[in-house]
C-alpha positions as CSV (number, residue, x, y, z in Angstrom):
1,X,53.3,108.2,99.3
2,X,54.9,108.4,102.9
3,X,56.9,105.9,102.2
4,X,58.9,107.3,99.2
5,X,62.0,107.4,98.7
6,X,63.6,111.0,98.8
7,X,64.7,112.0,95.3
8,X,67.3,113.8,93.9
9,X,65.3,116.6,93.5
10,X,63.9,117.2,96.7
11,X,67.5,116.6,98.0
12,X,68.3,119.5,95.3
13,X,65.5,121.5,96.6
14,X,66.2,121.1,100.4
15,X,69.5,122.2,100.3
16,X,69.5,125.0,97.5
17,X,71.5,123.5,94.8
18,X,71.5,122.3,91.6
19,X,70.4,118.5,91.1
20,X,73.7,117.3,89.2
21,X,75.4,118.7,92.0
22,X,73.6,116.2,94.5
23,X,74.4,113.6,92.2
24,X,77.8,114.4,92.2
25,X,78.1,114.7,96.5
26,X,76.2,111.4,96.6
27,X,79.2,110.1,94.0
28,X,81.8,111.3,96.2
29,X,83.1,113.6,93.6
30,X,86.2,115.3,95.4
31,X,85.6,118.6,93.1
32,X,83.2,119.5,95.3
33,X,83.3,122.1,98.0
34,X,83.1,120.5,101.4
35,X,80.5,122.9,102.9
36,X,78.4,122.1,100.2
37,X,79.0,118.4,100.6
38,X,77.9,119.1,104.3
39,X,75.2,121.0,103.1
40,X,73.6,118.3,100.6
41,X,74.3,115.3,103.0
42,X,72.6,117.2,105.9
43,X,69.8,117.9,103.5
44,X,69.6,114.2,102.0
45,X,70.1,112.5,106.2
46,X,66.8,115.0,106.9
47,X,64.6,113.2,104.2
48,X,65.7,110.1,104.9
49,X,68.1,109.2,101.8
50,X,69.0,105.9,101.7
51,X,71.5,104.5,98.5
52,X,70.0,102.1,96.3
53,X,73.0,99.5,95.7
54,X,71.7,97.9,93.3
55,X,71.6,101.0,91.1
56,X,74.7,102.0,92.3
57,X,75.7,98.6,90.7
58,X,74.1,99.2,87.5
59,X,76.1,102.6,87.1
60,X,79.1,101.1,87.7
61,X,78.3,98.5,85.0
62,X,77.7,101.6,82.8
63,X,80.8,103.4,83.6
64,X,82.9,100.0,83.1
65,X,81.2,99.5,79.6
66,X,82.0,103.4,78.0
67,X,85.3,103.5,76.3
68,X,88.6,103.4,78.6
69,X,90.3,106.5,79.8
70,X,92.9,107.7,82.3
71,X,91.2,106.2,84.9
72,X,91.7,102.2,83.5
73,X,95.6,102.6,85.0
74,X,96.3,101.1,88.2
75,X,99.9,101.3,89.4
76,X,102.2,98.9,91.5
77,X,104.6,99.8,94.1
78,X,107.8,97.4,93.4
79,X,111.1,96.8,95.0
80,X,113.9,98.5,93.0
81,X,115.7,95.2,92.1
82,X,113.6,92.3,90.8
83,X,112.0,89.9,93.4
84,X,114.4,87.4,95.1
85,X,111.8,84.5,95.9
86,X,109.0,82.6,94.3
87,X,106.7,83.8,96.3
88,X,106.8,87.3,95.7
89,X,106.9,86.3,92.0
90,X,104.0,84.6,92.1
91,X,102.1,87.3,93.9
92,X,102.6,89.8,91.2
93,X,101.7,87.7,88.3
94,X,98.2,87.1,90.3
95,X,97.7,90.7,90.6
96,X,98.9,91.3,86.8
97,X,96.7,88.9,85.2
98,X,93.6,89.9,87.1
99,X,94.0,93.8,86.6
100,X,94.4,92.5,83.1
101,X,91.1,90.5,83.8
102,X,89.7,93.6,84.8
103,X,90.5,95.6,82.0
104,X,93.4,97.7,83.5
105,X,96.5,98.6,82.3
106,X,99.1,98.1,84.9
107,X,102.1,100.8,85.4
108,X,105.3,99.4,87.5
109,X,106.9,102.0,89.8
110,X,110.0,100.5,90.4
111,X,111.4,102.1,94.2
112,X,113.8,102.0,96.7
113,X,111.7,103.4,98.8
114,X,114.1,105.9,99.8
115,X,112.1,110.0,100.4
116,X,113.7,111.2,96.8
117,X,112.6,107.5,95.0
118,X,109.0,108.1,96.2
119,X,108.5,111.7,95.7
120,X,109.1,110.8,92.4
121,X,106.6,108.1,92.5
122,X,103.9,110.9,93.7
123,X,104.6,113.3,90.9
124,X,104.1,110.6,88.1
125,X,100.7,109.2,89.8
126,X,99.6,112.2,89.8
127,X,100.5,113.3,86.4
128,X,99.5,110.4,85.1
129,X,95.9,110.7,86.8
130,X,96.6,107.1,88.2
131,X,93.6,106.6,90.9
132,X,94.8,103.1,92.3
133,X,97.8,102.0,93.7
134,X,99.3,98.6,94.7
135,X,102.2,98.1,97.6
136,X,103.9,94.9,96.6
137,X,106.3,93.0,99.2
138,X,109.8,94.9,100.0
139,X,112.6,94.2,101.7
140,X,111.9,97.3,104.2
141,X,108.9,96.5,106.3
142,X,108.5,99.9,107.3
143,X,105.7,101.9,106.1
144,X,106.3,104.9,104.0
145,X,104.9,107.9,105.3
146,X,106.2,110.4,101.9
147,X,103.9,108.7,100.0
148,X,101.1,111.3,99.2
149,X,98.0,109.0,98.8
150,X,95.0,111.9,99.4
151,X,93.6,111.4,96.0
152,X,94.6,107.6,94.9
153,X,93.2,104.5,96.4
154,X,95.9,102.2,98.4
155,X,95.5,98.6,98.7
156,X,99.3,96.5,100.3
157,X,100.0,93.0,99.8
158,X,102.9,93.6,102.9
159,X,102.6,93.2,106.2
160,X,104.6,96.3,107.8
161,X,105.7,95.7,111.1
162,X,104.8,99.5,112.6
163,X,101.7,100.5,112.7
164,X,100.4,102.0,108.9
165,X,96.6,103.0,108.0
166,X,96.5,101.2,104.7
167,X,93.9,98.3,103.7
168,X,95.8,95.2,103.4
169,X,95.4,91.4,101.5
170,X,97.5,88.6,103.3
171,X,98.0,85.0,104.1
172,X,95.7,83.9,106.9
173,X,98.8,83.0,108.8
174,X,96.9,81.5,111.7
175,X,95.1,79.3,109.4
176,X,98.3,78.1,107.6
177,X,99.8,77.5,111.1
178,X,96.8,75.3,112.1
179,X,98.0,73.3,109.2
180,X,101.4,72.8,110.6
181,X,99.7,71.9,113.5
182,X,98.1,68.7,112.0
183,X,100.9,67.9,109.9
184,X,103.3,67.4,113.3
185,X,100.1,65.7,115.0
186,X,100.4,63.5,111.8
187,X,104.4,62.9,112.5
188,X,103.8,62.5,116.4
189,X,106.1,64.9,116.8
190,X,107.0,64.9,120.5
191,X,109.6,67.7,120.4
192,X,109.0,70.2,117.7
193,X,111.0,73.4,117.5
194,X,110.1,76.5,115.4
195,X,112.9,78.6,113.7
196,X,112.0,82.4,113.4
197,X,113.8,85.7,112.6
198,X,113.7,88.6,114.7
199,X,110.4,90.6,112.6
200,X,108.5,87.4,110.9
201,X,106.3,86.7,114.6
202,X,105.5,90.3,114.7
203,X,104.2,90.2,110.9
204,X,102.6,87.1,111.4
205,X,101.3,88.5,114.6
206,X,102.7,85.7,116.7
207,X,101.1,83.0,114.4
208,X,104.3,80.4,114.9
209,X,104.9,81.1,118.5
210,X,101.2,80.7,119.2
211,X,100.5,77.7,117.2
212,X,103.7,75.9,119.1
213,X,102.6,76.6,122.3
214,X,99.2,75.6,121.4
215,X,100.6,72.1,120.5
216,X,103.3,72.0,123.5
217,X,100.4,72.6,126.2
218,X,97.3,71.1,124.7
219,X,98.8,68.0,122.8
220,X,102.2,67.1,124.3
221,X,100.9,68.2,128.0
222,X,104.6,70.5,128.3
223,X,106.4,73.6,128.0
224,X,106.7,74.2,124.6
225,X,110.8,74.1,123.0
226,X,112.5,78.3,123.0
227,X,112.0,79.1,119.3
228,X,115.4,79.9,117.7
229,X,115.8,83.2,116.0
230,X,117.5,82.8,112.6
231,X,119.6,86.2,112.9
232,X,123.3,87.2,112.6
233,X,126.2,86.3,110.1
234,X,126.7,82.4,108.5
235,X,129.1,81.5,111.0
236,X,126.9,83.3,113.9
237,X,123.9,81.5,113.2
238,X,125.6,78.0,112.8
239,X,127.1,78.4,116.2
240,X,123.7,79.3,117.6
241,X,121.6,77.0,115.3
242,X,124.3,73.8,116.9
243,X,124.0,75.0,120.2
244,X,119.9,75.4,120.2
245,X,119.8,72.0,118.6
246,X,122.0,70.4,120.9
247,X,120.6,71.5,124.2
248,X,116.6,70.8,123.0
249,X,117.2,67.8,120.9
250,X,113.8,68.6,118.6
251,X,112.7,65.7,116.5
252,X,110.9,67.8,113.8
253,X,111.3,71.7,112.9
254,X,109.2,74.0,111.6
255,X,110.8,76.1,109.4
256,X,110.0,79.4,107.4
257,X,110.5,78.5,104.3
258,X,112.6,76.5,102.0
259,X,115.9,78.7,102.3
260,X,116.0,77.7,105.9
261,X,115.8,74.2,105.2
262,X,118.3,73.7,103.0
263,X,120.6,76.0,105.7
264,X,119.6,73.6,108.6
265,X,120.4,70.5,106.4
266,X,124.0,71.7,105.3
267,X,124.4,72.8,109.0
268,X,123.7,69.3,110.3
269,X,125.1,66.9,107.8
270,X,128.3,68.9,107.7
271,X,128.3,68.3,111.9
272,X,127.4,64.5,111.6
273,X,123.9,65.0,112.9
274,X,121.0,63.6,111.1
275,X,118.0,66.0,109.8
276,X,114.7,65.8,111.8
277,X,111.3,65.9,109.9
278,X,111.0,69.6,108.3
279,X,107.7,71.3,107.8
280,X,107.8,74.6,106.2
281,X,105.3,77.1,107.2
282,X,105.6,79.1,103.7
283,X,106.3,76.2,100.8
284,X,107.9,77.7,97.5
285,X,106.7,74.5,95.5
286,X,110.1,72.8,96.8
287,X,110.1,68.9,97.7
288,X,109.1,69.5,101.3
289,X,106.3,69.2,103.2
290,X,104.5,72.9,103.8
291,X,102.1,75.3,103.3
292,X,101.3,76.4,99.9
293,X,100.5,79.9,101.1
294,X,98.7,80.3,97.3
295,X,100.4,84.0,96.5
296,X,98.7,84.1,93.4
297,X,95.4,83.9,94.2
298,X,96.7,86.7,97.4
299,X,97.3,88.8,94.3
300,X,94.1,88.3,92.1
301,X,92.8,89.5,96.0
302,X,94.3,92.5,96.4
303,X,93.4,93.9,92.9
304,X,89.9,92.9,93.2
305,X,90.2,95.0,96.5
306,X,91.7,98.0,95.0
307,X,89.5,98.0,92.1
308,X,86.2,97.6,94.2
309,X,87.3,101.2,96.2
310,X,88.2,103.1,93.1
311,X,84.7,102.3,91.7
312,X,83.4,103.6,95.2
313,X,85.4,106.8,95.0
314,X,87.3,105.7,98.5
315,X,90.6,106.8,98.5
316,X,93.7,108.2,100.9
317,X,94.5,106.6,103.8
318,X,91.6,104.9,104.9
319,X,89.9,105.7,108.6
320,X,89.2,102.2,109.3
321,X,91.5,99.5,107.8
322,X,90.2,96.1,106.3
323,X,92.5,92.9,106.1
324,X,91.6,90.2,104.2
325,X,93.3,87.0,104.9
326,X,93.7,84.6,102.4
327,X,94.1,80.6,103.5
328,X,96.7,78.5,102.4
329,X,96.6,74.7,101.2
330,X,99.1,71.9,102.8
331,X,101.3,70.5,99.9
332,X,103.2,66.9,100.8
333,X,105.9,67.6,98.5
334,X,106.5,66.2,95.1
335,X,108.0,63.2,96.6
336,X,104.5,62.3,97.8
């Protein structure tokens, strides 16, 4: 019998407590009193506990098959206003339909993300007992420290540009560039330019810029183009967009998305100048060549992500962050 695994009892008995209590440490009940949680998982590391998963599987099978309480509510973190883009739109009816998938009831929490807006977002989790919460994309890409996530699980679909502790699902932007990569191989593009804004490189952590010079050095055998940085009021940009254009002559662009595009075109037909081959690194199902960056299934992601830690207990901001990167699809356009 040496090699038996330790059981709850002896765990119970080691450490002087009662064996539901053991069960409850090894559940990561928060109700318990952290010296006793240090007491039973010194006690259970002595004997040589070691989790059975796939019991801890079967429980959870259990749990999910009694009737549905407080706990079947998962909330969503959205902008104040409605969402601008398709992308974004896409994204939440991913997320929607799989917590619904999943058996959860889904509470919007509409915010502006301003201190008073999300102190009232941390009285209603709480009141409501809500143990999961969603961060869906924002116009502000800077993370929100009022938040008071100790006792609710956090899962973001946004890329903050500042550092922020949170477990995030994402396009695999590096991926989706690659695909840009083959599409201008494709065009024998010999002068490509990228268009940027100031904080999209830092989100995509240098994705575009990378990819480019990738393609300038290894490909063309040259300096890549200077990426132009979409920034500044309409007439501002025009002046710089003509001038960039001008001086590097680019015979294809990659561009952001869609909204760009149809900028660059109005730009450059209104000047007399004809339109180079456009690849969009973020395609909205428009009729131009890009990456379908697939938001919904980024959505169906995250929930499956958020639900997975509030089955294991695991919430407030987490020690060690995990980012899951979801791969986008090239799309030729409906023209094609």
């Amino acid at each position: 019998m040496k090699n038996r695994q330790p059981s709850l009892r002896d765990i119970a008995e080691k450490s002087g407590v009662h064996q539901s209590t053991v069960s409850r440490v090894l559940k990561n009940d928060p109700r318990i009193s952290a010296a006793t949680v240090e007491k039973v998982r010194k006690a259970a590391g002595e004997l040589g506990y070691v989790p059975d998963p796939q019991l801890g599987k079967l429980m959870a099978h259990m749990r999910a098959m009694r009737e549905k309480s407080f706990e079947s509510v998962v909330g969503f973190l959205l902008p104040e206003k409605p969402y601008p883009d398709v992308f974004a739109r896409e994204l939440l009816k991913g997320s929607e339909a799989r917590a619904k998938e999943l058996g959860y009831v889904v509470n919007r929490f509409p915010s502006d993300m301003s201190p008073e807006s999300l102190r009232t977002v941390n009285r209603v989790v709480k009141a409501r007992g809500i143990e999961g919460l969603l961060l869906l994309p924002r116009v502000s890409n800077t993370p929100p420290p009022e938040l008071e996530m100790d006792a609710v699980t956090v899962v973001s679909v946004t890329s903050y540009t500042e550092p922020f502790a949170v477990h995030e699902v994402l396009p695999d932007h590096v991926q989706n560039m690659e695909l840009v990569r083959q599409a201008l191989e494709r065009q024998g593009a010999k002068r490509p330019g990228l268009i940027s804004w100031p904080d999209l490189d830092r989100r995509q952590r240098q994705a575009g810029p990378r990819m480019m010079y990738q393609y300038a050095y290894e490909t063309l055998k040259k300096t890549p183009l200077p990426t132009m940085i979409w920034q500044g009021g309409d007439e501002e940009i025009e002046a710089a967009f003509l001038r960039w254009f001008r001086k590097n002559k680019p015979d294809a662009l990659v561009l952001p998305n869609p909204v760009i595009h149809k900028a660059v075109c109005r730009i450059l037909q209104a000047m007399g100048e004809s339109v180079p081959a456009c690849f969009a690194s973020a395609l909205y199902g428009e009729d131009l060549p890009g990456v379908d960056q697939q938001p919904e299934e980024i959505g169906r992601a995250a929930v499956d992500m958020l639900t997975a830690h509030m089955q294991r207990n695991e919430k407030g901001w987490p020690r060690i962050t995990k980012h899951m990167l979801i791969p986008g699809c090239w799309s030729s356009g409906f023209s094609a």
